[in-house]
C-alpha positions in Angstrom: -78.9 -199.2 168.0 -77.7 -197.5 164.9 -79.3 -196.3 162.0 -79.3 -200.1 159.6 -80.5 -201.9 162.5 -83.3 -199.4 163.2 -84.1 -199.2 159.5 -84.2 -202.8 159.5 -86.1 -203.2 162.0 -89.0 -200.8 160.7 -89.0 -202.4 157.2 -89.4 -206.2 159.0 -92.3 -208.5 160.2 -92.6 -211.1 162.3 -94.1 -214.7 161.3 -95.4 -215.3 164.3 -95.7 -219.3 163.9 -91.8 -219.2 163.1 -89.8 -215.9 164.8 -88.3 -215.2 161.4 -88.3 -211.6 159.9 -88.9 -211.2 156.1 -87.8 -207.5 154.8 -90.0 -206.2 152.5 -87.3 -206.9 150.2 -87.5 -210.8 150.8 -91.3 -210.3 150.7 -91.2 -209.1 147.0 -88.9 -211.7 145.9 -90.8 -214.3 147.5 -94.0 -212.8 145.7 -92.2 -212.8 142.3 -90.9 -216.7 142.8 -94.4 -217.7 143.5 -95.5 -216.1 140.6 -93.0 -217.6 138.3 -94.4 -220.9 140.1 -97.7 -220.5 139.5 -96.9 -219.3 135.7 -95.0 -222.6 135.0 -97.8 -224.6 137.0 -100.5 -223.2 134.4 -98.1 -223.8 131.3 -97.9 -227.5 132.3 -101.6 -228.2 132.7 -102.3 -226.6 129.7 -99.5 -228.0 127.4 -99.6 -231.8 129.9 -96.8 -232.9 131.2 -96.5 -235.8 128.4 -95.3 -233.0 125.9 -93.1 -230.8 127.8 -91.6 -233.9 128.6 -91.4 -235.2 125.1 -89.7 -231.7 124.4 -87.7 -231.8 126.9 -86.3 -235.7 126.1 -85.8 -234.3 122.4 -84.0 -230.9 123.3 -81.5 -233.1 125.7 -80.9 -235.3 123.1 -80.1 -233.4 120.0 -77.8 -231.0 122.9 -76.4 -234.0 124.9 -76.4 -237.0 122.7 -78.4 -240.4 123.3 -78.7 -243.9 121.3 -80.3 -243.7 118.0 -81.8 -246.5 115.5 -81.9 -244.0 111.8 -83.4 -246.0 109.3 -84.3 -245.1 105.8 -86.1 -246.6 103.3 -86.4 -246.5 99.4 -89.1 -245.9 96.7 -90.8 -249.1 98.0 -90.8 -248.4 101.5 -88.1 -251.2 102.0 -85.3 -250.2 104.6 -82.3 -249.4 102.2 -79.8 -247.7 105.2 -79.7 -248.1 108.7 -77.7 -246.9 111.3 -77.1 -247.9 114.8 -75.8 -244.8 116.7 -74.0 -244.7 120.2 -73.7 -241.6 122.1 -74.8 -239.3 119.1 -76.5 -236.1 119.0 -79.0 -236.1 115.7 -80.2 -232.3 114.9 -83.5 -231.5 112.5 -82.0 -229.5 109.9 -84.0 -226.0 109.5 -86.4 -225.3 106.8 -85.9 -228.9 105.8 -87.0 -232.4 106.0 -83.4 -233.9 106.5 -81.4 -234.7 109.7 -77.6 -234.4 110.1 -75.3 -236.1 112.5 -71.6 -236.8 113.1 -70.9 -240.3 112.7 -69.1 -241.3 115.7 -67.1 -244.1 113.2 -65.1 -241.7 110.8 -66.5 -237.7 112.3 -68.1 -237.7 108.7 -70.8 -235.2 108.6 -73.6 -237.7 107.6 -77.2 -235.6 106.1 -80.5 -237.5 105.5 -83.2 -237.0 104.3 -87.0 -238.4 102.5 -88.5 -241.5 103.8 -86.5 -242.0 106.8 -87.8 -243.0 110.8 -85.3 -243.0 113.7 -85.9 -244.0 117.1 -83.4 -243.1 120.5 -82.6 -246.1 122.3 -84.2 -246.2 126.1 -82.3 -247.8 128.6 -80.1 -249.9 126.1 -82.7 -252.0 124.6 -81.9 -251.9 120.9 -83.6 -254.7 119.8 -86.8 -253.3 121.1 -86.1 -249.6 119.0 -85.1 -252.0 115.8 -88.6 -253.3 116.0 -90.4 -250.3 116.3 -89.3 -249.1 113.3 -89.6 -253.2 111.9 -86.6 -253.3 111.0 -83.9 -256.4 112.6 -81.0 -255.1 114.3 -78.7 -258.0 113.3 -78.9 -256.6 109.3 -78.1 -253.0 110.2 -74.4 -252.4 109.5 -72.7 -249.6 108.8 -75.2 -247.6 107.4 -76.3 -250.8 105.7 -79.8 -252.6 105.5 -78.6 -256.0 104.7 -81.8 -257.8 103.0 
């Protein structure tokens, strides 16, 4: 036996309900990713699951695109513009209330912001997103609220 295998061999346990041999190495590691385990574990029952997934849903779509009803109204609170966006990432523009896109149309660099509402589209039901901001899909066109 030379001096690795010997080495090994001292530094090793036996599960006995499986034959395998952890190193102390392994051992540490395992420790470590059970920790990190038990950390996350805790930061989901505090925070709930509803709003690391909401912030999860939001970080994936302002990095990866999604479908988006923008809407935005005037003085009156009647929708004045309205957009129906397809495979478009929307970002929150810092130290502001505005949001900024790329319209997919013409690559303009399209900034809103005051009295607006958007909603992503879930599973392709649009009509369904149009009337949670009550708003009808048919009268949004091209940035458009047709009255």
């Amino acid at each position: 036996m030379n001096f690795c295998a010997a080495h090994w061999m001292l530094r090793s346990e036996v599960l006995p309900q499986s034959g395998v041999f952890l190193t102390n190495h392994h051992e540490d590691q395992m420790k470590k990713l059970l920790s990190i385990s038990a950390v996350i574990a805790l930061g989901l029952s505090l925070a709930g699951c509803g709003g690391f997934w909401r912030g999860f849903s939001s970080w994936k779509a302002a990095a990866f695109s999604a479908d988006w009803i923008v809407v935005q109204n005037d003085y009156q609170m009647n929708p004045k513009m309205c957009w129906r966006l397809r495979d478009t990432s929307i970002t929150n523009e810092d130290k502001s209330d505005g949001v900024y896109w790329l319209d997919p149309k013409n690559s303009h660099l399209v900034h809103i912001s005051g009295w607006y509402n958007r909603v992503q589209v879930s599973g392709g039901d649009w009509n369904s997103a149009a009337a949670t901001l009550g708003v009808d899909l048919a009268k949004c066109t091209d940035g458009r609220y047709q009255p």
